[in-house]
C-alpha positions in Angstrom: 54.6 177.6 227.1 50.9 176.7 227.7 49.9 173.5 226.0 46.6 174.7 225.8 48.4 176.7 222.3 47.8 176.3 219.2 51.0 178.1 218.3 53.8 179.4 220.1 53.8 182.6 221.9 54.7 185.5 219.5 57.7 187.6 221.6 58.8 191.0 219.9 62.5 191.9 221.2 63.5 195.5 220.3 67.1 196.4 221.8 69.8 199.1 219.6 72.4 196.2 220.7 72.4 194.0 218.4 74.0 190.9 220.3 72.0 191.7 223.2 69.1 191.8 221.5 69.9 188.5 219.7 70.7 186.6 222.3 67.9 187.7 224.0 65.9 186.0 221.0 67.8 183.0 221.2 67.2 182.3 224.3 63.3 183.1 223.9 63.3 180.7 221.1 65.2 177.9 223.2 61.8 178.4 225.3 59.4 177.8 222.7 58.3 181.3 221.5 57.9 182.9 218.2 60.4 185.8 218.4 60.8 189.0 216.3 63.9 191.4 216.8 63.9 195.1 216.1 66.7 197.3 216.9 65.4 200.8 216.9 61.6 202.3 218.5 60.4 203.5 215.2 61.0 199.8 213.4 59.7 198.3 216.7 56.3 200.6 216.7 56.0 199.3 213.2 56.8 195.5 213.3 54.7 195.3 216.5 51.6 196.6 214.4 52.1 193.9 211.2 53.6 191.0 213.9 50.8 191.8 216.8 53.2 190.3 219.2 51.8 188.4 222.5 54.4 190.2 224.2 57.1 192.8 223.7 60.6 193.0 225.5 61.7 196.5 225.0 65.2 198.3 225.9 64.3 202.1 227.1 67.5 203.4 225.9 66.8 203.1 221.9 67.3 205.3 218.4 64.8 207.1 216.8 62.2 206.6 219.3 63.0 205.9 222.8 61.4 203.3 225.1 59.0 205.5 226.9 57.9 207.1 223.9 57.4 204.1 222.8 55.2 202.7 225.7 53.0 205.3 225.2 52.4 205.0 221.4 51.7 201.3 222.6 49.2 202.6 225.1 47.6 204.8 222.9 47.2 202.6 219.6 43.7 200.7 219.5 45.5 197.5 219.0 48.9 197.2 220.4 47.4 198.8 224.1 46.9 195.6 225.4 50.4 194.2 224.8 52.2 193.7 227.2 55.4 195.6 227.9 58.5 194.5 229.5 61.3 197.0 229.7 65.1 195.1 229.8 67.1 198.0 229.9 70.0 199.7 232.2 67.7 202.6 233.3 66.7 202.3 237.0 63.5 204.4 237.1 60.8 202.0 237.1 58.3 204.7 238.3 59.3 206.3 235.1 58.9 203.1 232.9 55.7 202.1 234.7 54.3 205.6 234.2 55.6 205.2 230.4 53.1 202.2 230.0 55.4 199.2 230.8 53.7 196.7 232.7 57.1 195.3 234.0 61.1 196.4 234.8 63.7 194.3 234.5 67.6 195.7 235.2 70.5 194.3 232.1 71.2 191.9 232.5 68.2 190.0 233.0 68.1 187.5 235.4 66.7 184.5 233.0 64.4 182.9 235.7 63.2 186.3 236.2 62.2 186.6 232.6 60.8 183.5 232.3 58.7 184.1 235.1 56.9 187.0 234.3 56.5 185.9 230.2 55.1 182.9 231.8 52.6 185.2 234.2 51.9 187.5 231.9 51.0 185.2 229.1 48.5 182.6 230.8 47.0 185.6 232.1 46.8 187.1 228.6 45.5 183.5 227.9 42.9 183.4 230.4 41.6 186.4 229.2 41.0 185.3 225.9 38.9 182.6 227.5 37.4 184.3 229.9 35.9 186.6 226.2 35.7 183.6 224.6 32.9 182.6 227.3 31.5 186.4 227.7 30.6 186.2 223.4 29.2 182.3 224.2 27.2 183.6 227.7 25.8 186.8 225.3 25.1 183.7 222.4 23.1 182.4 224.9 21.7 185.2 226.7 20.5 186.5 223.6 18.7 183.0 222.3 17.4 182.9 225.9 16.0 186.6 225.4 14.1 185.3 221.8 12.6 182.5 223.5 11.1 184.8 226.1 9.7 186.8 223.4 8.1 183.7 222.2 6.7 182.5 225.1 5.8 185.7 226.2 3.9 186.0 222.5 2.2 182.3 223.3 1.1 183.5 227.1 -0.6 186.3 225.0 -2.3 184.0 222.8 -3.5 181.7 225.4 -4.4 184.8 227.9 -6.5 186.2 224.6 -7.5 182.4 224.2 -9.0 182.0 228.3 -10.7 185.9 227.6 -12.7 184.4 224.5 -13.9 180.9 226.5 -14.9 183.8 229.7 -17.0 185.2 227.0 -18.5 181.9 225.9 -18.7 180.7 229.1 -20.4 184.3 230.3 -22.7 183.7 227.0 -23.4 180.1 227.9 -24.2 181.6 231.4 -26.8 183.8 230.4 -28.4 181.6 227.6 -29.0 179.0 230.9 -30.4 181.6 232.8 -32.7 182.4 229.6 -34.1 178.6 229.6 -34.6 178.7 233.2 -36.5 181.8 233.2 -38.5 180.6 230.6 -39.1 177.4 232.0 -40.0 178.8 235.4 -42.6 181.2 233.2 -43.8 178.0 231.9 -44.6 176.5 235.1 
């Protein structure tokens, strides 16, 4: 997709028809990407946790643990909320599959472009993201080194403030040792 990749997107399909489901991850594979295929929610929930899929193309209408359910285990697991979810699926509500947690809707059959379009949108944003940490954990790197050196200097400003406060003192001392001579050499006079 992005050349910018090391490796290919990782695509998890999970569709109860099997030929849909296959073709599906045919045609994802023709495009480059990685593809898993589930066909029920429950093994879907599951390979998505050991695969950690870039993206997930999801039927709503599936065995054991339907589609919206499903969205909102997604949304609610620490490591698979972030996914993005794409519902392919012959159910029309997509206020319901929004609310669900799907972050798009597509109507069977999918138009291809369609498809395509949004995987690509979804995953150079998902990729710009990761740069966009990438440089956040580099900016604190350097933020923090910054913050150390400020200690430092902050520690030497001390050191020479303590330093100019001790030649005061000798300066003060040389003062009055000079007024001493004078003194004594005006008493001399």
């Amino acid at each position: 997709m992005e050349a910018a990749r090391q490796q290919p997107p990782r695509v998890l399909v999970i569709d109860d028809n099997h030929d849909a489901a296959d073709s599906l991850a045919l045609l994802l594979r023709v495009w480059g990407f990685d593809v898993r295929v589930s066909y029920n929610g429950k093994e879907g929930l599951e390979a998505a946790r050991s695969y950690q899929p870039d993206c997930v193309l999801s039927d709503i209408g599936l065995p054991e643990l339907d589609g919206y359910r499903l969205a909102d285990r997604f949304r609610q697991d620490e490591v698979l909320k972030q996914t993005p979810l794409i519902a392919i699926t012959a159910y029309a509500d997509v206020a319901r599959a929004k609310q669900a947690g799907f972050d798009e809707h597509l109507l069977k059959p999918a138009d291809p472009a369609a498809l395509h379009a949004i995987l690509r949108r979804l995953l150079v944003m998902d990729e710009r993201l990761e740069r966009a940490e990438e440089l956040v954990a580099k900016q604190s790197a350097v933020i923090s080194e910054a913050v150390d050196v400020m200690k430092e200097v902050k520690a030497d400003v001390e050191e020479i403030k303590q330093g100019l406060r001790e030649v005061k003192d000798d300066v003060r001392s040389v003062q009055e040792d000079v007024k001493e001579i004078k003194q004594e050499l005006q008493e001399k006079e």
